[in-house]
Each structure stands twice: as C-alpha cells, then as structure tokens.
C-alpha positions in Angstrom: -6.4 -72.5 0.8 -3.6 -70.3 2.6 -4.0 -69.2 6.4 -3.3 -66.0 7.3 -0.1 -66.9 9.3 1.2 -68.1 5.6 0.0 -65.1 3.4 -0.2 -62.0 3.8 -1.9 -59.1 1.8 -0.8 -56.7 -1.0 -1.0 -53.6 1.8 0.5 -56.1 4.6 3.7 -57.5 2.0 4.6 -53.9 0.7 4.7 -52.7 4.3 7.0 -55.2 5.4 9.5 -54.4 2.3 8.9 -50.5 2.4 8.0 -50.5 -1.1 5.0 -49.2 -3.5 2.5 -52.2 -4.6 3.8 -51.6 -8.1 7.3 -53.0 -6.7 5.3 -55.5 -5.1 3.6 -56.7 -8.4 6.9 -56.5 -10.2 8.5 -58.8 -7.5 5.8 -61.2 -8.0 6.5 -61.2 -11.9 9.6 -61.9 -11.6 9.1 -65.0 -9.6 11.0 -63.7 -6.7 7.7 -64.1 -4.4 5.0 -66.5 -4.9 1.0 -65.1 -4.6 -2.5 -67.1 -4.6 -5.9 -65.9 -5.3 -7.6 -65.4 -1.7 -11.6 -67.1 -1.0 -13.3 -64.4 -2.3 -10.8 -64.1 -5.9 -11.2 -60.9 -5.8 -7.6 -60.1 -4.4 -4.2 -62.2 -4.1 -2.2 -62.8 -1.1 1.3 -63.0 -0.8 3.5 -65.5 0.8 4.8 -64.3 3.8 8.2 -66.4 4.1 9.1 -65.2 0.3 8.7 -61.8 1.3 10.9 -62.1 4.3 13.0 -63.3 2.9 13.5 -60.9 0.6 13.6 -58.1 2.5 16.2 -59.8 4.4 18.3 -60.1 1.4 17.7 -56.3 0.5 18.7 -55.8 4.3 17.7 -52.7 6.4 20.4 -49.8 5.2 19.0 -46.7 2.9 22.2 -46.6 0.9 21.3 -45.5 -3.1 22.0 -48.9 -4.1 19.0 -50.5 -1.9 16.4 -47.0 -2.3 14.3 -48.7 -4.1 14.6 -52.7 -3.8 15.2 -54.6 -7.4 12.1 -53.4 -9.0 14.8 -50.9 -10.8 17.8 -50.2 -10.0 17.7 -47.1 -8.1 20.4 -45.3 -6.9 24.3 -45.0 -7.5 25.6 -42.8 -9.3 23.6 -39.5 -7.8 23.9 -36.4 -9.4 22.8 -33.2 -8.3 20.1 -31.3 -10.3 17.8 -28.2 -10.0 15.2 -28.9 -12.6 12.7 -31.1 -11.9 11.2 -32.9 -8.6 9.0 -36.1 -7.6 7.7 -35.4 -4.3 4.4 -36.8 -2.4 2.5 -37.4 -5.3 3.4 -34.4 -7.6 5.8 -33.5 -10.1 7.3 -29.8 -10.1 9.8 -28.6 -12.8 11.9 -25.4 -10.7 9.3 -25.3 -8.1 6.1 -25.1 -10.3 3.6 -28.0 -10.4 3.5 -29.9 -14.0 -0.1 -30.6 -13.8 -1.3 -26.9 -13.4 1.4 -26.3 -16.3 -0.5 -28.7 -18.6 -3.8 -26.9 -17.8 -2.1 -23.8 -20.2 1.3 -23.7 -20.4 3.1 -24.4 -24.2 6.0 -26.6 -24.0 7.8 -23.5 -25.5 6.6 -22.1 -21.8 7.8 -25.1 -20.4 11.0 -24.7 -22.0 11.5 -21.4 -21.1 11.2 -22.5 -17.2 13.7 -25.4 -17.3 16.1 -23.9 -19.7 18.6 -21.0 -18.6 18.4 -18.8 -21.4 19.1 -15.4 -20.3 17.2 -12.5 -20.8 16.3 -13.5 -24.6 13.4 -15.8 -26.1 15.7 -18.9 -27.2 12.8 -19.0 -29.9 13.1 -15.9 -31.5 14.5 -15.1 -34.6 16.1 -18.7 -34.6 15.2 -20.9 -37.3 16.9 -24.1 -37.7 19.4 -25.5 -40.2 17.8 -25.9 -43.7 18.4 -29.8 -44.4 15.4 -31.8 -46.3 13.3 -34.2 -44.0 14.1 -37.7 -45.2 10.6 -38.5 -46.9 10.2 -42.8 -46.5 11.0 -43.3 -42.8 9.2 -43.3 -39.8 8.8 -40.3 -37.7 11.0 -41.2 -34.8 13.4 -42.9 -37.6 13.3 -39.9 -39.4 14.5 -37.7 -36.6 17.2 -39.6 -36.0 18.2 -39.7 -39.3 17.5 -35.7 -39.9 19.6 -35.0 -36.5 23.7 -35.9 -37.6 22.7 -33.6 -40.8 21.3 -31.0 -39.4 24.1 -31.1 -36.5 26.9 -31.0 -39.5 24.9 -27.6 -40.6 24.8 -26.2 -37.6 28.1 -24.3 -36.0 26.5 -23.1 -33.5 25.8 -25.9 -31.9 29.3 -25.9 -30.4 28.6 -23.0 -28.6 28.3 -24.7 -25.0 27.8 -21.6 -23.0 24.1 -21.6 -21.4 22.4 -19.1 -23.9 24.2 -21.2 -26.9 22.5 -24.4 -25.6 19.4 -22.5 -25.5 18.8 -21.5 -28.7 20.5 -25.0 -29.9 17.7 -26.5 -27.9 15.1 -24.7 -30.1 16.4 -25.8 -33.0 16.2 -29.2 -32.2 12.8 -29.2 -30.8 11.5 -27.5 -34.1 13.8 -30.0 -36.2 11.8 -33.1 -33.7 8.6 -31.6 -34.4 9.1 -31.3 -38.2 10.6 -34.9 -38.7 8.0 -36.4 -36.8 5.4 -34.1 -38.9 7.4 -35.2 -41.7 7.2 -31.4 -43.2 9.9 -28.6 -43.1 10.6 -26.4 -39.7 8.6 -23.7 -39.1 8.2 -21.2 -36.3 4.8 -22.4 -35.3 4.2 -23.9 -31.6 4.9 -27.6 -31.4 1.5 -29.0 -30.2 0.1 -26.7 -33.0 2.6 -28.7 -35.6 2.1 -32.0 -34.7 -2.0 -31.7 -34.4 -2.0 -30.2 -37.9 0.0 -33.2 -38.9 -2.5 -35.5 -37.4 -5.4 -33.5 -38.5 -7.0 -32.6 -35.1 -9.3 -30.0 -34.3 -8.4 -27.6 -32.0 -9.4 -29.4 -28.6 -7.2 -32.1 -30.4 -4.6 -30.0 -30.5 -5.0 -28.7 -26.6 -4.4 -31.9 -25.2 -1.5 -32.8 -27.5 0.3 -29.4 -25.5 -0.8 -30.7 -22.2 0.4 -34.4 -23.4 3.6 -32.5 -24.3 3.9 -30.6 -21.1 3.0 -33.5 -19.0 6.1 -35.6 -20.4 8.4 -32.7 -20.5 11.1 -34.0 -17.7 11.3 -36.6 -15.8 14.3 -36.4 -13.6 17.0 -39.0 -14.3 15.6 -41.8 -16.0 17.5 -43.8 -18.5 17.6 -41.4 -21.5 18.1 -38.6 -19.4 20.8 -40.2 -17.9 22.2 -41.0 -20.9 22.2 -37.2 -22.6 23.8 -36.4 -19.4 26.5 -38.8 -19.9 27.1 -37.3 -23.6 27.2 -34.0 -22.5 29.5 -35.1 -20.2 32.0 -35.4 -22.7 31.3 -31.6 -24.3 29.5 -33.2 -26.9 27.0 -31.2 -28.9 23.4 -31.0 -28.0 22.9 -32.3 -31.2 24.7 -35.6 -29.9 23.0 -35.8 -26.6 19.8 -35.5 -27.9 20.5 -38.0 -30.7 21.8 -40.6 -27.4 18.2 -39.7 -25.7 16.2 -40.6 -28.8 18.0 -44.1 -29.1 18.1 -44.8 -25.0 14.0 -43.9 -24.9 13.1 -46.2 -28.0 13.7 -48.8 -25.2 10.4 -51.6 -24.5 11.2 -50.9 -21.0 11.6 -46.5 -21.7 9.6 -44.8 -23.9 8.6 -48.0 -26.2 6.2 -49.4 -23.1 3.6 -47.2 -25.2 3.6 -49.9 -28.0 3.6 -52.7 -25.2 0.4 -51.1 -24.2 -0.9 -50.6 -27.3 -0.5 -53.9 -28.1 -2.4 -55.0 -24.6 -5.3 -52.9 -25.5 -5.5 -54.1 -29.1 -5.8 -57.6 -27.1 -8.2 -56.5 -24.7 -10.7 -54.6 -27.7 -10.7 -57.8 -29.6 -11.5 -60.0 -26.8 -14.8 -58.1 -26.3 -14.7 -58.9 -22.9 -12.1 -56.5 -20.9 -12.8 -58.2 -17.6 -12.4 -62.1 -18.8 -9.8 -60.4 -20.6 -7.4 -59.4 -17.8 -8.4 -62.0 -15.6 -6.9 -64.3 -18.3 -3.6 -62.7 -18.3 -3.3 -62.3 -15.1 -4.1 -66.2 -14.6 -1.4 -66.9 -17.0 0.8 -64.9 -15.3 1.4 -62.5 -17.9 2.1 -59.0 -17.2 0.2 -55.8 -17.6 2.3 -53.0 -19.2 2.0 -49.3 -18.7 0.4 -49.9 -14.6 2.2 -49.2 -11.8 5.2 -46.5 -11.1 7.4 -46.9 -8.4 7.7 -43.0 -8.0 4.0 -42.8 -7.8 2.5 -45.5 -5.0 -0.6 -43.9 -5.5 -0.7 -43.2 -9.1 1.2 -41.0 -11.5 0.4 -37.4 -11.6 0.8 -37.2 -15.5 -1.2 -40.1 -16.1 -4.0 -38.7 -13.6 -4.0 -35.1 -15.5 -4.1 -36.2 -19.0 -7.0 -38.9 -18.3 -9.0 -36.3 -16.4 -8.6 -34.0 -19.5 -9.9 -37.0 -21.7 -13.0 -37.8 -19.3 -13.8 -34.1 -19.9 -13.8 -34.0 -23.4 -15.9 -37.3 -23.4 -13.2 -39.2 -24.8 -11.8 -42.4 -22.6 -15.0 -43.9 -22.0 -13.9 -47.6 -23.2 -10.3 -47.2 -21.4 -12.1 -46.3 -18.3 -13.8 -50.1 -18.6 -10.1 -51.1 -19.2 -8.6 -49.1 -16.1 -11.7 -49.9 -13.6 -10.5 -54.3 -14.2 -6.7 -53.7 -13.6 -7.5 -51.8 -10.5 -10.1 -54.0 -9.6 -7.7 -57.2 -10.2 -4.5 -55.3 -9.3 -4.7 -52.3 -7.3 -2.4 -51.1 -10.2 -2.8 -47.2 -11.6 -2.0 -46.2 -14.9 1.3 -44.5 -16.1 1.2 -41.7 -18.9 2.1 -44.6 -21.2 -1.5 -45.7 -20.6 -3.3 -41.7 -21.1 -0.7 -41.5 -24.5 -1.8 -44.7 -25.9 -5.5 -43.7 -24.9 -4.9 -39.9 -26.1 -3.6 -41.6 -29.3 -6.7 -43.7 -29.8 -9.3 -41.2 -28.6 -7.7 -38.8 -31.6 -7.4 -41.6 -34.1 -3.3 -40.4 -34.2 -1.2 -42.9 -35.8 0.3 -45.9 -33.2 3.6 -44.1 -33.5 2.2 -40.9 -31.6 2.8 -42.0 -28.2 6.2 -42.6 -28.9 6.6 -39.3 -30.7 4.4 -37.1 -27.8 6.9 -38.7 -25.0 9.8 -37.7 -27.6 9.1 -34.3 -28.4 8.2 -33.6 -24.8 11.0 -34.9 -23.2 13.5 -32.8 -26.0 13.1 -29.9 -23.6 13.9 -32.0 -20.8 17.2 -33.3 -21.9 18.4 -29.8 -23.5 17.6 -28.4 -19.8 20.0 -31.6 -18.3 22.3 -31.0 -20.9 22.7 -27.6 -20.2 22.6 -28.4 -16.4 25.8 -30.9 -17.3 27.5 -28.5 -19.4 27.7 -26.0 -16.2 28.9 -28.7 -13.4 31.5 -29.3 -15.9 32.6 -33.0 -14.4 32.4 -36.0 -16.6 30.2 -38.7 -15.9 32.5 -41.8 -15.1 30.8 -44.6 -13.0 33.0 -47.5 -11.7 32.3 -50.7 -11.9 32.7 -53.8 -9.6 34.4 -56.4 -10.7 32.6 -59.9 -10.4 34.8 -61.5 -13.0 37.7 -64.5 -12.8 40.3 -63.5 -9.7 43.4 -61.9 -11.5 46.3 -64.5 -12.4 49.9 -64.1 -11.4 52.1 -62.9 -13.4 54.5 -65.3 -13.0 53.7 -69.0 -12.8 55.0 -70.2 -9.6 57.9 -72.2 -9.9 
C-alpha cells in the first residue's frame, strides 16, 4: 500500500493545485494523475509527485488562460457582461438570486429581468410567424428545422435595436416551446405549454417553470459563447439562437443529460446502485453529470430542483444513486443529474432534459445577444500558430 509521503488526499491534492475536487476527478480521468484506493476503500489517494508535477506545468500565474487548470479551458477571450453571475456558491441573474427565482418566478419573469425591453411587455400582443411545425421529427430536431422558416417570415427580426431583439426573443421562445410541444404557438406561459404536452398535473408543471428558471443563463459557456459570436456579426436573433441550439446538442454541453440518462438506466438495471458504481469506478469509467468546476461545493441549480423533488416525494431512488457517488467520490450533482431525475420522476419523454435546458437557456442567449448587439465589436479571437515554420520564398541559391 501507499505511505503518506507518496499519496496524498482528495482535500490535500486539490489544495496543492488550487482547484475544485471535480477538476481533481477530471485530472484523474484523463490519466494525467494516477490514484489508489486507501486501507479502508472507502476513499482514494492521490499520487503526490503527479500532482506536482502538474501544478508545476500549470505554473503559479492567474492569467485567463491558466484560471482554471485543463479541466476546461477557461479563460481567453473575456468579454464583459452584466447579466448573469457565479459567485460563492450562488448564481444571480442582474443581482437577483436564481434559486429564489425558481421558488415563483415564470421564465417570462425571468426574461423580463435579463432582457432590456423598455418600458413594454416583449410578450404582449406579439405572436410569432405563422409557419406549420414540421410533424415527424424530434422536438429539438424540429426546432431547428421550424427556426430558418420562421426567420424567413419574420422582418422584424432585423430590427437589432434593444426593444426589436426583445420582442424577437419572444417569438422565438414561443416558436421553441411549440416545436418541442410539437403543436402551433400560442400565448400561454412556457412551463404551462410544455407540461400540457407531457401531460403533467399541475405540481408537474411547477417544477418544469423552476427547471426552466434554474437553466435560464449560464454565463459564457460554449453555446452562449457561440450566439455571441453570431451576433457578432449583426446576424439575426433568429441565427444566433439557431448556432446555440446546435453548440448545446454537444455530449459535453447540453447532451451530458443523455449521458446521464444512460448511466442511470445502467445503474436501475443493475439492481444494485452501490456494486453498481463501485464497478465503474474500478474500471475507471467515468460518472457523467457530477462535479462542476464553478461549484466546488455543489451546483446551486442542481441543489434547488432536487430539494423541490424531495418535497414533492419524488427522487427517492436517485437519492440511493446520489448518496454512492458522494460516498465513492465526494462528487455533487449538476442540474444534468435533477433534469434527467425531474424527467424520470414525471415519466417525460428521454428527450425532456434536453428540451428543459433548451427552452430555458433561449432567454439566456436573446439576453447575450442583445448584450452583443449593444457593445457593437465583433468577436474575433486570434489564434497561435503551432504549425510548420514558414518557408522562404526564395530557395536559397
């Protein structure tokens, strides 16, 4: 077995490399530092010349590029933004705490907050382009198929000022919500859309809202990013939005949620959740949908939408699943995890998480979109170079 002077522990390794245990674990996976089981195999230490020697690879500066070590790539480019912010723990969008909004709020609430709309309800007398929701297709499939025709229909979608983009917004998130529904826009509230789709009762259809709410913004993750660099261009909202959907469909954005579906289908049929997850672990397989670098001590979302679950009676088997990993792992859920389970605890089809994380995060991107269209500057990284040295050009004589 290891001595102490070799190993060191999950609390002792992350403190040496400044990092959450969920960048720890991900280090691990990757093979880029090797862990054993202690005496008791309860816990796993970590050896202590890998993880010295990556953190002397990462070195000591706090420029972007090394913020967050290689468990993601952090950093460069930076862009400024007033909308949403991950601080100690919590999540605020302008200031207000996205928890207490979920305990509520409508994501039409929610959208009012992030978006600048003026004086008027961006809502209100605003129904979207009449195009025919492609019947056959997937919901997320379907939405971004129904998007380019309802953009073509739609003039005023070129209206970039911050009211235009408003009331744009709208008419997207109604069109999302009726192609995932897979029924013509209406003016009814989202959650109350998508739960009649699904047929749930009304407490069904109060945690879809705080579901919604909870995954509403995220600052700038991938397919945030990604409408921001569309809008960049003075693209149409209708674009943007369209490069979200695509960027968030990712296994490693949005599409974790059928990565952990798949893991607790695995787990159900094993019988055995413990024996289970000790089995992947042993195997060295990975446990999707645990552990957020942003969160060292759990995400917020994840936390409010399981405690809402546990109150209506309704995560009672994913609790057995939770109570292993954190046993094994010391990992917490992400709101990948409290969708899948929301998903399951509703009987919703295995596309809902996908299509909850969707809709929600609609209001985010109109909100970064608009917040793009207003700075005005296009988005235009560099990047450096690591190819072949540049020939002459002139062969030497």
């Amino acid at each position: 077995m290891p001595t102490d002077k070799q190993y060191l522990t999950a609390r002792e390794a992350a403190a040496e490399l400044n990092v959450s245990r969920a960048t720890l674990y991900a280090y691990v996976s990757r093979g880029q530092i090797r862990s054993e089981a202690s005496d008791n195999g309860r816990s796993r230490l970590y050896r202590a010349d890998d993880v010295r020697a990556l953190r002397a690879r990462k070195g000591p500066g706090r420029d972007p590029e090394s913020i967050a070590g290689d468990a993601l790539n952090f950093g460069l480019p930076v862009l400024d933004s007033g909308l949403t912010l991950i601080a100690d723990g919590r999540l605020y969008y302008r200031g207000r705490d996205a928890a207490r909004l979920a305990g509520a709020a409508s994501l039409e609430t929610v959208a009012g907050l992030l978006w600048d709309a003026g004086e008027a309800d961006p809502f209100a007398d605003n129904p979207p382009p009449d195009v025919d929701v492609p019947a056959g297709l997937d919901g997320m499939v379907r939405c971004q198929a129904l998007l380019p025709w309802a953009a073509e229909a739609d003039p005023r979608a070129y209206n970039l000022e911050a009211a235009g983009v408003a009331r744009t917004g709208a008419r997207i998130l109604r069109l999302l919500a009726a192609g995932i529904a897979g029924r013509s826009a209406g003016d009814a509230a989202v959650h109350a859309v998508l739960g009649d789709a699904w047929g749930v009762d009304d407490a069904g259809a109060r945690l879809l809202r705080a579901a919604l709410v909870l995954c509403a913004d995220h600052e700038l993750n991938a397919s945030t990013f990604t409408v921001r660099c569309v809008a960049s261009t003075r693209a149409t909202p209708y674009a943007a939005v369209l490069a979200g959907l695509a960027a968030l469909q990712g296994p490693r954005h949005g599409g974790i949620t059928a990565r952990v579906a798949a893991l607790f289908g695995e787990l159900e049929a094993a019988g055995n959740v413990e024996a289970a997850v000790a089995g992947r672990l042993s195997r060295g397989d990975s446990l999707p949908g645990f552990g957020h670098p942003l969160y060292p001590d759990g995400d917020i979302r994840a936390r409010t939408l399981l405690a809402m679950l546990r109150a209506a009676d309704a995560v009672a088997w994913g609790d057995r699943v939770l109570a292993a990993v954190k046993l094994m792992t010391d990992g917490e859920p992400t709101i990948d995890v409290a969708l899948v389970l929301l998903a399951r605890a509703l009987g919703l089809p295995p596309s809902a998480p996908l299509s909850i994380f969707a809709v929600g995060r609609c209001v985010g991107w109109i909100a970064h979109a608009q917040e793009q269209y207003r700075q005005g500057n296009l988005i235009r990284p560099r990047a450096r170079y690591v190819g072949e040295p540049p020939q002459p050009a002139h062969p030497e004589r």
